[in-house]
C-alpha positions as CSV (number, residue, x, y, z in Angstrom):
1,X,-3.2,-9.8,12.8
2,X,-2.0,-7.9,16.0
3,X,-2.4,-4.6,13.7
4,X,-6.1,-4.9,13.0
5,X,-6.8,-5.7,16.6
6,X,-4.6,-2.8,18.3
7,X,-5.8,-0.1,15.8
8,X,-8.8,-1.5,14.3
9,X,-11.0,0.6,16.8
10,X,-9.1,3.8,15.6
11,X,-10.4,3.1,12.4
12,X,-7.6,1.4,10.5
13,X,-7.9,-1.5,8.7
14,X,-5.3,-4.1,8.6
15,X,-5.3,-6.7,6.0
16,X,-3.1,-8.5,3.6
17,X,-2.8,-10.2,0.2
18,X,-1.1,-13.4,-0.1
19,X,-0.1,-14.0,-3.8
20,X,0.5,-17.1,-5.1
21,X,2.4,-18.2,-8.6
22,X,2.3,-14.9,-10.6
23,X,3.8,-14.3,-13.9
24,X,5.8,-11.3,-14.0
25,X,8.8,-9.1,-16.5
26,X,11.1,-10.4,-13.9
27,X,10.1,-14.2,-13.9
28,X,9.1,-14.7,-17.7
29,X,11.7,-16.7,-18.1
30,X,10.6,-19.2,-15.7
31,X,6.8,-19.1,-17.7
32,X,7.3,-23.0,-18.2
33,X,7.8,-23.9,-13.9
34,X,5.3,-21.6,-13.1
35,X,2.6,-23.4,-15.8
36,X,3.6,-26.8,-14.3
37,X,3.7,-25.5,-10.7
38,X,0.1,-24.6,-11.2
39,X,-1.6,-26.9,-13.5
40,X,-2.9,-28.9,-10.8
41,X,-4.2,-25.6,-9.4
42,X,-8.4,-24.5,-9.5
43,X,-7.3,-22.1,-11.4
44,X,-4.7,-24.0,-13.7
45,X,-2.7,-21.2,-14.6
46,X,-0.1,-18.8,-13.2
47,X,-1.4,-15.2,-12.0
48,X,-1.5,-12.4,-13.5
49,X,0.1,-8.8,-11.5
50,X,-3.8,-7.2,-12.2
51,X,-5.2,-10.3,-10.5
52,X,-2.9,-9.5,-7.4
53,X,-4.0,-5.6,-8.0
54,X,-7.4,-6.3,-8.0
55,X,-7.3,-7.8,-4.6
56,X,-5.7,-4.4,-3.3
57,X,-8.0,-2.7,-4.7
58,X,-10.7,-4.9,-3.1
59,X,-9.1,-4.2,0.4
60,X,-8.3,-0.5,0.1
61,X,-12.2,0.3,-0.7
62,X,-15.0,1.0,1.0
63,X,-16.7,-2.3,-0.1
64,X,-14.2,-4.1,2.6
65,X,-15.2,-1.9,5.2
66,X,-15.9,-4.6,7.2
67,X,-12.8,-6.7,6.9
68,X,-10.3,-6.1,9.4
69,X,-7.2,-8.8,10.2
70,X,-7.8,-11.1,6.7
71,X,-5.5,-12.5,4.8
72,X,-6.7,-12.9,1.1
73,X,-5.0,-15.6,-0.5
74,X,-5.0,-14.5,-4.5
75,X,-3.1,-18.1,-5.9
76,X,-5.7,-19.2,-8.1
77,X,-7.1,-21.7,-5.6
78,X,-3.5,-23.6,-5.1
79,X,-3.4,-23.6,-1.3
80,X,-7.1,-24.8,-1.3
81,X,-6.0,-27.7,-3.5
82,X,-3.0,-28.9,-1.3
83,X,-4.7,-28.6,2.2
C-alpha cells in the first residue's frame, strides 16, 4: 500500500479489510448462494457483519500498532482454500 509507505513515518497507519461472503439485511435473500458459495470454505459458513467489525476493530487499536500496509482477508479462510 502506497499510503502506509508515504505517511507511515508520520505516524499513520494504513491498512485494509478484505471481506469475503458475508450475510447481510440487504443480501438475506440470497442466504442459500452464499451457504453454497462457502461450504467448501475453512470456515464453511457465510460471515457475519461483527466478524468483518471485529477486524476493524483489530486494526484501529493499539494492539496493531505495528501493522502498517496489510491487507486482512476476513472470508472465513475461502481465498486460502482456492489458491
Amino acid at each position: 500500500m502506497a499510503w502506509a509507505a508515504e505517511y507511515g513515518r508520520h505516524g499513520v497507519r494504513a491498512n485494509a479489510v478484505g471481506p469475503g461472503a458475508t450475510v447481510t439485511p440487504g443480501n438475506a435473500d440470497a442466504v442459500a448462494i452464499l451457504e453454497a458459495m462457502t461450504s467448501g470454505s475453512p470456515a464453511g459458513a457465510p460471515g457475519r457483519p461483527v466478524d468483518i467489525a471485529f477486524a476493524v476493530r483489530f486494526l484501529a487499536s493499539d494492539e496493531s500498532a505495528y501493522i502498517h500496509g496489510a491487507t486482512i482477508d476476513v472470508d472465513g479462510g475461502i481465498v486460502a482454500a482456492r489458491v
